[in-house]
NUDREN-721757 format. One record per residue (C-alpha): x, y, z; chain; residue in three letters. Coordinates in steps of 0.02 Angstrom, whole numbers, plus 50000, padded with zeros to 5 digits. Layout:
<rs>
px, py, pz, c, r
X, Y, Z, A, ALA
...
</rs>
This chain:
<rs>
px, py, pz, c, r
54255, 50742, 50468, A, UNK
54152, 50708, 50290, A, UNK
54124, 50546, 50354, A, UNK
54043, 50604, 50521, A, UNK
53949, 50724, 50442, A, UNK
53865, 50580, 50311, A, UNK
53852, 50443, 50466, A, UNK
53755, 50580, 50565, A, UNK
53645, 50634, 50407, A, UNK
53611, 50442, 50397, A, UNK
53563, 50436, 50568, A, UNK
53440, 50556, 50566, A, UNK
53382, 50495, 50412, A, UNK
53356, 50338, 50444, A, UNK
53262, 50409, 50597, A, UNK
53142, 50505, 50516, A, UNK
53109, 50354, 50412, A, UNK
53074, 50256, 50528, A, UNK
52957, 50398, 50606, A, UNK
52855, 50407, 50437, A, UNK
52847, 50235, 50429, A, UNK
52806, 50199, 50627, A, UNK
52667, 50335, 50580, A, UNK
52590, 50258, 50428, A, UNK
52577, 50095, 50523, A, UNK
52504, 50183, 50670, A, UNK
52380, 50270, 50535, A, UNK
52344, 50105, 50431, A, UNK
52318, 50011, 50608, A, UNK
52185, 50169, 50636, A, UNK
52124, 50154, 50484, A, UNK
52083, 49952, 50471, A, UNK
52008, 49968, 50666, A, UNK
51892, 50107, 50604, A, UNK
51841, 50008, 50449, A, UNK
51847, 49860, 50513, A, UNK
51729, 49910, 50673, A, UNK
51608, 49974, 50534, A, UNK
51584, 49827, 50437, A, UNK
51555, 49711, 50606, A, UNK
51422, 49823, 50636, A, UNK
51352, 49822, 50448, A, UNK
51366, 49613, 50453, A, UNK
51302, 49578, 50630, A, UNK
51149, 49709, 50540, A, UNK
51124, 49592, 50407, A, UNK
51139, 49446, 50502, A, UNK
50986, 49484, 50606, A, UNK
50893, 49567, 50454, A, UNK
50928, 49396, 50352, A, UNK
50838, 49305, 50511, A, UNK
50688, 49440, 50518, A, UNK
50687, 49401, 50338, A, UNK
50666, 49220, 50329, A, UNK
50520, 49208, 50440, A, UNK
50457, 49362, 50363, A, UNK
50471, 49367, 50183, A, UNK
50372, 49530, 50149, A, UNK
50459, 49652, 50273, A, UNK
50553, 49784, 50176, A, UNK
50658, 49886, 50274, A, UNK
50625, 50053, 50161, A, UNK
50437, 50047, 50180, A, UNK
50449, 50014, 50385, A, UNK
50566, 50172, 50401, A, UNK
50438, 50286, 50318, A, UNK
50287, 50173, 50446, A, UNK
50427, 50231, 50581, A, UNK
50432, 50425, 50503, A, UNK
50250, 50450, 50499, A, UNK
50230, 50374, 50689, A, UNK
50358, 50496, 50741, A, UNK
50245, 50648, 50689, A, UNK
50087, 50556, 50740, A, UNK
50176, 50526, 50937, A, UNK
50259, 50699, 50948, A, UNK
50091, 50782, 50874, A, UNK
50015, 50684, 51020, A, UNK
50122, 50749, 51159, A, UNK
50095, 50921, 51109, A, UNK
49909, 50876, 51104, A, UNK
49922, 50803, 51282, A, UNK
49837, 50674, 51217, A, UNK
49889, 50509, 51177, A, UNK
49721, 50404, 51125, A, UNK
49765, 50396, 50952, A, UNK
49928, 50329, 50977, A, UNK
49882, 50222, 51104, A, UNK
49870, 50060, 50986, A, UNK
50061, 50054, 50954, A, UNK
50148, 50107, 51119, A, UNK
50200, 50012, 51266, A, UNK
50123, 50026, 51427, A, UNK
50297, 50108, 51477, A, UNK
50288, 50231, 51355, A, UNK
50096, 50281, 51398, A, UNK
50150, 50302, 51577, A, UNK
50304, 50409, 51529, A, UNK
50201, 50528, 51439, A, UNK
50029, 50549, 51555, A, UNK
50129, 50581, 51704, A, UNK
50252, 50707, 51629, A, UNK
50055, 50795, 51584, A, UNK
50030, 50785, 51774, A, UNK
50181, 50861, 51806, A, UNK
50154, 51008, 51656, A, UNK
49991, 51029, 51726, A, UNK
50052, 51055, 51923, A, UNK
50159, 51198, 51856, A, UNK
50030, 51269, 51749, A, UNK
50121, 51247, 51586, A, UNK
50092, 51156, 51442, A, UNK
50255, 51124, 51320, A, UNK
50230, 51098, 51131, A, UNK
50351, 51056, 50962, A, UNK
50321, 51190, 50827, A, UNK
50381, 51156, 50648, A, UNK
50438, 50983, 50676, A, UNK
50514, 50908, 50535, A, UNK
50624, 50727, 50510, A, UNK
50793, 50770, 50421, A, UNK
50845, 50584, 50441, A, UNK
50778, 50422, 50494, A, UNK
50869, 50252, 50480, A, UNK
50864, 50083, 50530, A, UNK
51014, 50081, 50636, A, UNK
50989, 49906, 50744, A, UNK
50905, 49735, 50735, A, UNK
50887, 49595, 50848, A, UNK
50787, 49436, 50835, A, UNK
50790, 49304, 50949, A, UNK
50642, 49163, 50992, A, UNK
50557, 49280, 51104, A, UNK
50554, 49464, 51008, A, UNK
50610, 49546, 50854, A, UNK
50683, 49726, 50889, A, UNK
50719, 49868, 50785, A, UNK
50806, 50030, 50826, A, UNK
50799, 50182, 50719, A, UNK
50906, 50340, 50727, A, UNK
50809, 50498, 50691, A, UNK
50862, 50669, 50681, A, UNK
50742, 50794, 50690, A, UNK
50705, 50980, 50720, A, UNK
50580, 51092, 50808, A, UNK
50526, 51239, 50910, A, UNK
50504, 51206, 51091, A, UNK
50368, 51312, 51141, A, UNK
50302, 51333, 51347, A, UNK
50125, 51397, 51366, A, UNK
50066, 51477, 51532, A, UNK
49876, 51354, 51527, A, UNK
49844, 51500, 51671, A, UNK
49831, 51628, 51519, A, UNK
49743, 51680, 51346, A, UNK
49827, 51669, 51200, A, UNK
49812, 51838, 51166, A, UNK
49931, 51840, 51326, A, UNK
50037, 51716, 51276, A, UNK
50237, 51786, 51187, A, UNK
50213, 51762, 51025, A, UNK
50388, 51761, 50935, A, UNK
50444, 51576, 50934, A, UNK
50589, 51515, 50999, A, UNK
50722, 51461, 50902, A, UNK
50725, 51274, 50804, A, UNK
50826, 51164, 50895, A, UNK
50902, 50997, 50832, A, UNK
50885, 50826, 50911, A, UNK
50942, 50641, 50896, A, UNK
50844, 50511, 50966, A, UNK
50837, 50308, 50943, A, UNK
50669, 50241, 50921, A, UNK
50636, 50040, 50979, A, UNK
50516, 49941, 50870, A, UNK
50466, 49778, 50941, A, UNK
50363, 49615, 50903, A, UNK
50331, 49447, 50934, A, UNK
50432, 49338, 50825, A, UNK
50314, 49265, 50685, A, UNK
50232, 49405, 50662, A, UNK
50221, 49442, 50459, A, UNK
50231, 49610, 50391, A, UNK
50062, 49673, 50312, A, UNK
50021, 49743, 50127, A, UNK
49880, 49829, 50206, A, UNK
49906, 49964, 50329, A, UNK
49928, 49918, 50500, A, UNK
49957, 49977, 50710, A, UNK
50029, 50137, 50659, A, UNK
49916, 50183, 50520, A, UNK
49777, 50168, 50647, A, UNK
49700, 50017, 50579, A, UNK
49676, 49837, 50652, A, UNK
49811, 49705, 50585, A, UNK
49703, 49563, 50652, A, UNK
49535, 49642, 50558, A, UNK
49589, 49798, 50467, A, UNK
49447, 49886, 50563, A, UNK
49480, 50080, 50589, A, UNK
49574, 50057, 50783, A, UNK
49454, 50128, 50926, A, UNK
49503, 50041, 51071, A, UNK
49371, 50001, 51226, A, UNK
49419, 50009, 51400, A, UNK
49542, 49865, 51390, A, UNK
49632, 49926, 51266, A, UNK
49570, 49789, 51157, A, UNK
49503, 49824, 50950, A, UNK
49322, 49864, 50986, A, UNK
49276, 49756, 50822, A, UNK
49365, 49581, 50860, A, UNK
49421, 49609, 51033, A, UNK
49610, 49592, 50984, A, UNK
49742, 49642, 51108, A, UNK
49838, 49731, 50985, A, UNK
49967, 49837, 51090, A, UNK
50026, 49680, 51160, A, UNK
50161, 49649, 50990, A, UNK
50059, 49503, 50933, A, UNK
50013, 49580, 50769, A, UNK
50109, 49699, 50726, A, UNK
50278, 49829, 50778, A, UNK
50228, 49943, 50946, A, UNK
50345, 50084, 51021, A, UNK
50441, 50005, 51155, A, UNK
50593, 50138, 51182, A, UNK
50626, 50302, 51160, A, UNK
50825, 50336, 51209, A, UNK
50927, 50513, 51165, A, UNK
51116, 50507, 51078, A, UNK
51207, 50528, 51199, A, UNK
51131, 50398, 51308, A, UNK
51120, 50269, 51170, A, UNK
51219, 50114, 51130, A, UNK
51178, 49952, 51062, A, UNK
51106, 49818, 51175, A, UNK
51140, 49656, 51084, A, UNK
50973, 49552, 51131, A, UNK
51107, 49399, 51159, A, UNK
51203, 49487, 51295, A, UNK
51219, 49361, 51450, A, UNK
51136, 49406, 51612, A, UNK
51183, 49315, 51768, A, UNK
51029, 49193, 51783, A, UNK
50910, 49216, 51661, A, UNK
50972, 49072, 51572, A, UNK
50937, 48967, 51699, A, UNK
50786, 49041, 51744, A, UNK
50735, 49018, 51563, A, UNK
50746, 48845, 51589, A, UNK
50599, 48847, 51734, A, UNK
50511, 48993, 51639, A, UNK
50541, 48976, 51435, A, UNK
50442, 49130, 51401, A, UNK
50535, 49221, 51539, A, UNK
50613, 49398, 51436, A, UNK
50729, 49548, 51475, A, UNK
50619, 49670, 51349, A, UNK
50467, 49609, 51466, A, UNK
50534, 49672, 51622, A, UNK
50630, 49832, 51571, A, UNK
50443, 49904, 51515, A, UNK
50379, 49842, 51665, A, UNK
50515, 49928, 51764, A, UNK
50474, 50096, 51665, A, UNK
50293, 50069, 51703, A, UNK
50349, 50043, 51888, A, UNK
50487, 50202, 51897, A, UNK
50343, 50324, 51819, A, UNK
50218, 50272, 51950, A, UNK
50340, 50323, 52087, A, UNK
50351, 50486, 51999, A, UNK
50187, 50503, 52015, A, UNK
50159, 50446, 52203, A, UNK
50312, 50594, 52229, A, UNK
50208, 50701, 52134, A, UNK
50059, 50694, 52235, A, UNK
50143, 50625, 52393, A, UNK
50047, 50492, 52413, A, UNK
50100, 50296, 52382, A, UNK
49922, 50264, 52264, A, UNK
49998, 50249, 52100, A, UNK
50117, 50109, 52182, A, UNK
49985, 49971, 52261, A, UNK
49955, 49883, 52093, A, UNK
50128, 49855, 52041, A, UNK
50210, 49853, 52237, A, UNK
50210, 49743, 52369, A, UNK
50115, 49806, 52517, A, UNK
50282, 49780, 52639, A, UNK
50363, 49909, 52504, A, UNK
50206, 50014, 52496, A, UNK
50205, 50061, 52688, A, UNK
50408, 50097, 52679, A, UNK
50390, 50219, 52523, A, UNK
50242, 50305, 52637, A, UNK
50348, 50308, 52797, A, UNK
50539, 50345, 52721, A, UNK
50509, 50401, 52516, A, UNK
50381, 50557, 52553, A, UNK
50504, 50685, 52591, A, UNK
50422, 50825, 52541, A, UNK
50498, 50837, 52371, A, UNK
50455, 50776, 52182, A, UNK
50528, 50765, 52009, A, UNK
50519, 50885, 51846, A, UNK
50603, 50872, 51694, A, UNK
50618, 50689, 51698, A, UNK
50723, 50600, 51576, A, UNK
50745, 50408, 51616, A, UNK
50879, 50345, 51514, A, UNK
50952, 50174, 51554, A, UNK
50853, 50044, 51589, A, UNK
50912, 49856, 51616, A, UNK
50898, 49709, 51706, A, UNK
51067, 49682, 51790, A, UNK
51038, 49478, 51870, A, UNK
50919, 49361, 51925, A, UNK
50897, 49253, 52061, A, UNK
50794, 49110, 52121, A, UNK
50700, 49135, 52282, A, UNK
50772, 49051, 52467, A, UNK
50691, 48896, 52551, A, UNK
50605, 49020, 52665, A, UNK
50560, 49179, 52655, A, UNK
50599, 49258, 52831, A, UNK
50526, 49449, 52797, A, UNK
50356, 49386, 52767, A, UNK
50395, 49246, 52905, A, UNK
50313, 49109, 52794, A, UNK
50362, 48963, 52679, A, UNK
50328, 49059, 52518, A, UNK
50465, 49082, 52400, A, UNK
50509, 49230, 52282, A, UNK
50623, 49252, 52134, A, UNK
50714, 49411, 52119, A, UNK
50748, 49517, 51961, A, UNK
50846, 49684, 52000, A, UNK
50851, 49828, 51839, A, UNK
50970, 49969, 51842, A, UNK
50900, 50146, 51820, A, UNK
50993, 50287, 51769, A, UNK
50914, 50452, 51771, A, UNK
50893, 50636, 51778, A, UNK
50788, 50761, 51835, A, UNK
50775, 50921, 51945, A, UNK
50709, 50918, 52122, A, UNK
50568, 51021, 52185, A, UNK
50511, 51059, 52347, A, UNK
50340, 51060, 52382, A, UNK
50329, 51182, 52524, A, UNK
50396, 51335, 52412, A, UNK
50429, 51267, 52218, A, UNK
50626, 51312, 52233, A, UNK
50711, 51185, 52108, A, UNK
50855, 51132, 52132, A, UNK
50996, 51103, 51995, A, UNK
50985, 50945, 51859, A, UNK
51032, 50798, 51945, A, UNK
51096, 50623, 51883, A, UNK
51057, 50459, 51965, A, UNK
51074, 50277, 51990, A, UNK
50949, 50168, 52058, A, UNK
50931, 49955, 52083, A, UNK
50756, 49911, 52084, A, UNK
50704, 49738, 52157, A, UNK
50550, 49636, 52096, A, UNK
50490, 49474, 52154, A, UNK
50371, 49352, 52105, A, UNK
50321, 49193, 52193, A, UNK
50422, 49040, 52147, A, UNK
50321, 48939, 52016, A, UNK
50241, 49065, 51940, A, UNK
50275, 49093, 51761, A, UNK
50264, 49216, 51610, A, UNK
50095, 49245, 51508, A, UNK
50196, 49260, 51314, A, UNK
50015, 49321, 51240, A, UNK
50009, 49480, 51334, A, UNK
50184, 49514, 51260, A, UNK
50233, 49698, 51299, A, UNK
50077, 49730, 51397, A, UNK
50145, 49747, 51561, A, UNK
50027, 49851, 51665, A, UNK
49866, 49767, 51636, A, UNK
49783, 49617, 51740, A, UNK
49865, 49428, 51702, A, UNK
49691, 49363, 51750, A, UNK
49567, 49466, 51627, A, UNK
49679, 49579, 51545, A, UNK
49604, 49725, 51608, A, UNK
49718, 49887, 51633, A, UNK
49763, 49901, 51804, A, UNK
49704, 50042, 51902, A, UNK
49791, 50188, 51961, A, UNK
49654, 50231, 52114, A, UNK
49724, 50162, 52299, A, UNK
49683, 49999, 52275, A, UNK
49797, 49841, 52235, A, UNK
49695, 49702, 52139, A, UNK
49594, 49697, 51979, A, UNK
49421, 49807, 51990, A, UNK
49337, 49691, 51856, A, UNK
49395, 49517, 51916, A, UNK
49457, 49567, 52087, A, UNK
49621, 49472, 52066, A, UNK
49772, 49532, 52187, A, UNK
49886, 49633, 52091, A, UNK
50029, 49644, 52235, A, UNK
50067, 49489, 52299, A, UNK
50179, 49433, 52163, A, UNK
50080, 49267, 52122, A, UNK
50035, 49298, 51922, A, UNK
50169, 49461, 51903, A, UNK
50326, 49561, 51963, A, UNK
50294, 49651, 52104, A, UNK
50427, 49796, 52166, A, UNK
50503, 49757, 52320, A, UNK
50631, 49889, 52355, A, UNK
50706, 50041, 52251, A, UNK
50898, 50094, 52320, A, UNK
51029, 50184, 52256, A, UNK
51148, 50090, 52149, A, UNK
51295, 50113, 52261, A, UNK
51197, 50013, 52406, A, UNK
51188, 49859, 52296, A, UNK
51372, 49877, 52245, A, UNK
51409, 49868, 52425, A, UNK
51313, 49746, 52476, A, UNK
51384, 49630, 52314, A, UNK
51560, 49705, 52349, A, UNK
51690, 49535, 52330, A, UNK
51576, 49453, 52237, A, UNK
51553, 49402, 52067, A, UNK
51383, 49451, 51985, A, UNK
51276, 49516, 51843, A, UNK
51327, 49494, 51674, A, UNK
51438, 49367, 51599, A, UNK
51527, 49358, 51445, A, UNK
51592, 49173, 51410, A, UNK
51711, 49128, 51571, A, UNK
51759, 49322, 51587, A, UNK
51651, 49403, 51722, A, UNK
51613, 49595, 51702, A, UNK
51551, 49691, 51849, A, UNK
51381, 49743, 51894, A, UNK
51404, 49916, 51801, A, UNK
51320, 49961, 51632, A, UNK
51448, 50079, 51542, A, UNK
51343, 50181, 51436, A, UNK
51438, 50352, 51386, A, UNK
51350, 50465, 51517, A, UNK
51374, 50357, 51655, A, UNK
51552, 50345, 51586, A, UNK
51558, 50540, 51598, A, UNK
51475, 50538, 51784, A, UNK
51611, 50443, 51854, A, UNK
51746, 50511, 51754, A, UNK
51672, 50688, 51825, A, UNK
51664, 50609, 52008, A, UNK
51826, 50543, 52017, A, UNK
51929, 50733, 51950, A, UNK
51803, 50814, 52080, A, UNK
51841, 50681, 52231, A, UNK
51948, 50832, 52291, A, UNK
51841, 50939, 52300, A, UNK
51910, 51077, 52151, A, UNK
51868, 51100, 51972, A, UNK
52056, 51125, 51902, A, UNK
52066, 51211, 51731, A, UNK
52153, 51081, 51650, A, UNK
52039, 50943, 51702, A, UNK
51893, 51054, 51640, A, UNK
52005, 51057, 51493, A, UNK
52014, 50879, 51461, A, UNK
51843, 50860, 51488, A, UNK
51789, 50979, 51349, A, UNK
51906, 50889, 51224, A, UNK
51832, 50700, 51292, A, UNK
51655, 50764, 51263, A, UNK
51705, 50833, 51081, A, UNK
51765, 50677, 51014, A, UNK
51637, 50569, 51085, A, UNK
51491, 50692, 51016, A, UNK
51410, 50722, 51181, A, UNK
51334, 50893, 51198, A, UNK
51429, 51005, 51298, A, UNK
51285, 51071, 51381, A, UNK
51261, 50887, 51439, A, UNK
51461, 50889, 51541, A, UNK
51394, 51052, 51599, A, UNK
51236, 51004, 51685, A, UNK
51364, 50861, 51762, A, UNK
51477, 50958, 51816, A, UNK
51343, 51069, 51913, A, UNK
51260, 50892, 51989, A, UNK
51432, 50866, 52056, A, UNK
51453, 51011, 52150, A, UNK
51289, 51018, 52230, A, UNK
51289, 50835, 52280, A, UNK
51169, 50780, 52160, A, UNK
51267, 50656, 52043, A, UNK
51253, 50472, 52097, A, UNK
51224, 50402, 51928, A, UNK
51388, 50317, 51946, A, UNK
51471, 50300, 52112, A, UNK
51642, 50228, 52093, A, UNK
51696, 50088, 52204, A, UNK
51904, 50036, 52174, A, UNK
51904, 49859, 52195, A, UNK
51742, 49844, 52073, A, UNK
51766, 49957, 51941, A, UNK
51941, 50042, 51932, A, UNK
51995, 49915, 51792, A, UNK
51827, 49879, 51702, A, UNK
51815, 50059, 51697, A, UNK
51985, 50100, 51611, A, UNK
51963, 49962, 51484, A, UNK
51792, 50024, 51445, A, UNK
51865, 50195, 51421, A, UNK
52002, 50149, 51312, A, UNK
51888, 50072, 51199, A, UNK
51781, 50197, 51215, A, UNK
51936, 50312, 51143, A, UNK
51975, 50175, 51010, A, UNK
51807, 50196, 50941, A, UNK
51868, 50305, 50784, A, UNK
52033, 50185, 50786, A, UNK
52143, 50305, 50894, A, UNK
52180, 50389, 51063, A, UNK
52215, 50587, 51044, A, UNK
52365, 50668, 51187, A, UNK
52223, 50736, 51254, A, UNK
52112, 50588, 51276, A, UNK
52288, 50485, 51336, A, UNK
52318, 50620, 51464, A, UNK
52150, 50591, 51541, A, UNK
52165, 50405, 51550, A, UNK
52327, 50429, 51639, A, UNK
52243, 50554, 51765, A, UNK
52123, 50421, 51792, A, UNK
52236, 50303, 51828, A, UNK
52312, 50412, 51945, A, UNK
52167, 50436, 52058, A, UNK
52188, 50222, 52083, A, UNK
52363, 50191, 52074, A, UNK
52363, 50132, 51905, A, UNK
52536, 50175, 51845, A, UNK
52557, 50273, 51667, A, UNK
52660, 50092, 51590, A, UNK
52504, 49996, 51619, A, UNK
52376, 50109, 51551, A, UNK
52473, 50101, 51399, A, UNK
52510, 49903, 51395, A, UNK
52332, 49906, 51412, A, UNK
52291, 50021, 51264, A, UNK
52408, 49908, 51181, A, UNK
52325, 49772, 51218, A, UNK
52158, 49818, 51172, A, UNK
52211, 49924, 51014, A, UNK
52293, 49734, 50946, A, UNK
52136, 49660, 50993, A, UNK
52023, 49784, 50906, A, UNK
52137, 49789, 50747, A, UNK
52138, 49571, 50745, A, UNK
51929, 49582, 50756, A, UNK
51956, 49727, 50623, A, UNK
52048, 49619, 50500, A, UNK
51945, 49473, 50531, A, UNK
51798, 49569, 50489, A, UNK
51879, 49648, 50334, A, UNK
51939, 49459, 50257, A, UNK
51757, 49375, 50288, A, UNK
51684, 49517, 50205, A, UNK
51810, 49500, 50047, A, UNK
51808, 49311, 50041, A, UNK
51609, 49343, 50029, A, UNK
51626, 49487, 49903, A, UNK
51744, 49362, 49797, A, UNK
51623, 49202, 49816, A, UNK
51484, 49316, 49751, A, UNK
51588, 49373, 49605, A, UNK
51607, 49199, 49565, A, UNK
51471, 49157, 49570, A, UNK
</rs>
């Protein structure tokens, strides 16, 4: 009987042993993913700020984030203003548009919104990229204001006069520049000042420096605002990610860049907002062609606009080269094809009564062509709404060619032209079986963009594809949002899209997605080097909803948690064998 009793307490012994060990492994394989993930990021950082540095010897990265700091106050100040002259010198066309038409629509409802007490509690230089075309930076700043609505339609004796509550907010700011560009002692684009002549910045008509005629908002001289993304929408774009064609189009058109289009395409999505605004195609006949122009009029002018516009993703998802013959236009001309995914949100009004309806999410493929041949002007850089002839901005009266040198704006033969804007699930079906978009060595990803909202969307699309909310689902969804550090308010406004039919910002197709999906959501999970029950119980309901058994999720999870943890340690013995070379030296 004694020795039962002392071969059972060994058993369980040795079983909780084993337990504390199998759990300190589990926590030291956490542990080394987390670290290791961290100082990837911190040398692929370094990496591109050695490169910025070599052809740049005077940039210092402490003096840009306080440039970076006082442009933030100088933009936001300028927005409240409604009034964006003196920033004008270093932001993108896309930005400019982004911020006059969301006036237009402030001014249709008679409002006009301001920041209060804004103050920076954080700014850092979060991203770099540098490759022969631009050099990028991306700063994380966290900031705070009061969001205050004025009625333009009263006094301000009328006005309430208690302000609202401060509110906090994380947003990633995108520097950008033509590479060769050198970092001045003097002050520069952002300090209001010429970098060519160091003449106080007033610029004429074509947005040139009145003094030496310099095209400065064109990156040629010095950093300019391309981006403006929120948290929970962000994630690094590495400038070297592969996209199907471009680099063999590169090879026809050298100075042929993704950064190029993607502001064009936010010049291009704000103009629609504004022909929905004032239902009318105008804004659209200098950067559409004509065939598109007379569709939006017939099919696009429902009768409806936007407000409270936040475009968030914004990337070019493949390109092509044109056909042999181009059978819509029934003519011998040829035109390549870029299409950029759009995701985006915004409430729909009606224009007959003003009823809104609830925040919606969407997905949209834009298409724009250019004539085969053509090829891209590198000196106009980031100036993507402005004449390739003259350099004149283009107009946004009803007429589709230059007003100084009367050279056609819509016919795609200097410039993208828009030729068709769709929902995304239209292109997924009409690429369905095929492979496409980007690339990543001899592994082929699928045309989707898995940013962490668009993650959520289908994640909220697929629980809700029976049409009920169950408590526990809701339930998993809270605790997915938690850990990730997306707002809850942002599930909420989902969740809301969802049931009124107003979410297509990710429409799930099986045979696509289902497993690009689940892989992207498992790393999504490993992120902080493990999965919660929680966060495993959702992947498993996921898998449900596709057949994927339980076994495979977690060989998959497996899988990738081995790969992580291998790239981990890598990361972690480069970075000692460096530390120990130095000490040696």
């Amino acid at each position: 009987m004694f020795t039962f009793i002392v071969i059972i307490g060994f058993v369980i012994f040795s079983y909780f042993t084993y337990q504390q060990n199998n759990k300190k492994k589990i926590k030291q394989v956490h542990q080394t993913i987390t670290r290791g993930v961290k100082k990837q990021n911190i040398h692929k950082l370094q990496t591109q700020f050695d490169h910025i540095k070599a052809l740049d010897p005077n940039f210092d990265e402490h003096k840009m984030i306080i440039r970076v700091e006082n442009a933030f106050y100088k933009i936001k100040q300028a927005w409240s203003d409604h009034d964006m002259s003196s920033v004008r010198g270093f932001i993108t066309d896309g930005i400019f548009q982004r911020y006059s038409i969301q006036f237009d629509i402030q001014k249709k409802h008679q409002r006009h919104r301001k920041l209060v007490d804004l103050a920076i509690h954080h700014c850092e230089l979060v991203g770099i990229e540098a490759d022969k075309r631009f050099e990028t930076l991306h700063f994380k700043i966290s900031s705070q204001a009061r969001h205050v609505t004025l009625n333009t339609q009263k006094s301000s004796a009328q006005q309430i006069t208690k302000l609202p509550a401060s509110s906090h907010t994380v947003e990633y700011w995108t520097y950008i520049r033509l590479p060769g560009v050198k970092t001045r002692t003097q002050p520069g684009l952002l300090e209001g000042i010429c970098p060519n002549c160091g003449s106080t910045l007033l610029l004429n008509k074509f947005e040139q420096c009145q003094a030496c005629d310099s095209l400065v908002t064109s990156g040629e001289y010095d950093w300019i605002l391309a981006k403006i993304t929120k948290e929970e929408e962000w994630r690094f774009q590495n400038a070297k990610r592969q996209v199907k064609g471009v680099a063999a189009y590169q090879v026809v058109d050298p100075l042929f860049n993704l950064a190029v289009i993607e502001d064009r395409v936010s010049v291009i999505f704000w103009r629609l907002q504004k022909a929905w605004l004032i239902q009318n195609a105008a804004p659209l006949r200098a950067v559409s062609d004509s065939n598109y122009v007379k569709h939006f009029e017939q099919n696009k002018l429902n009768g409806y606009y936007f407000d409270d516009i936040d475009l968030g993703l914004c990337e070019v998802s493949s390109v092509e080269f044109g056909n042999s013959v181009n059978e819509a236009k029934n003519s011998t001309d040829t035109f390549d094809k870029v299409f950029i995914l759009v995701k985006w949100k915004a409430r729909k009004i009606s224009i007959d009564n003003g009823q809104s309806n609830p925040l919606g999410y969407y997905a949209h493929h834009l298409t724009l062509s250019r004539k085969t041949g053509a090829i891209s002007n590198n000196k106009q850089g980031l100036h993507s709404l402005h004449c390739h002839s003259c350099g004149a901005p283009q107009s946004e009266k009803a007429i589709d060619h230059c007003q100084y040198c009367q050279t056609p704006f819509n016919r795609g033969e200097f410039d993208w032209v828009l030729t068709d804007f769709a929902p995304h699930i239209n292109r997924v079906v009409d690429l369905k079986g095929k492979s496409f978009s980007i690339e990543s060595g001899a592994n082929k990803i699928t045309d989707k963009i898995f940013d962490p909202i668009s993650l959520l969307s289908g994640l909220v699309l697929i629980l809700l594809a029976d049409g009920e909310k169950h408590p526990k689902e809701q339930a998993l969804l809270n605790d997915f949002v938690k850990n990730r550090r997306i707002p809850q308010q942002i599930l909420d406004e989902i969740l809301v899209a969802a049931e009124n039919g107003e979410l297509t910002m990710l429409a799930p197709d099986e045979q696509l997605d289902a497993a690009a999906w689940l892989i992207k959501m498992i790393e999504m999970c490993l992120i902080d080097g493990e999965i919660s029950t929680q966060e495993h119980e959702l992947l498993v309901l996921f898998g449900k909803k596709f057949n994927i058994l339980a076994i495979e999720i977690d060989i998959r999870i497996k899988e990738t948690r081995s790969k992580l943890y291998l790239d981990a340690k890598r990361a972690l013995t480069q970075d000692a064998s460096i530390n120990a070379n130095s000490n040696a030296i």
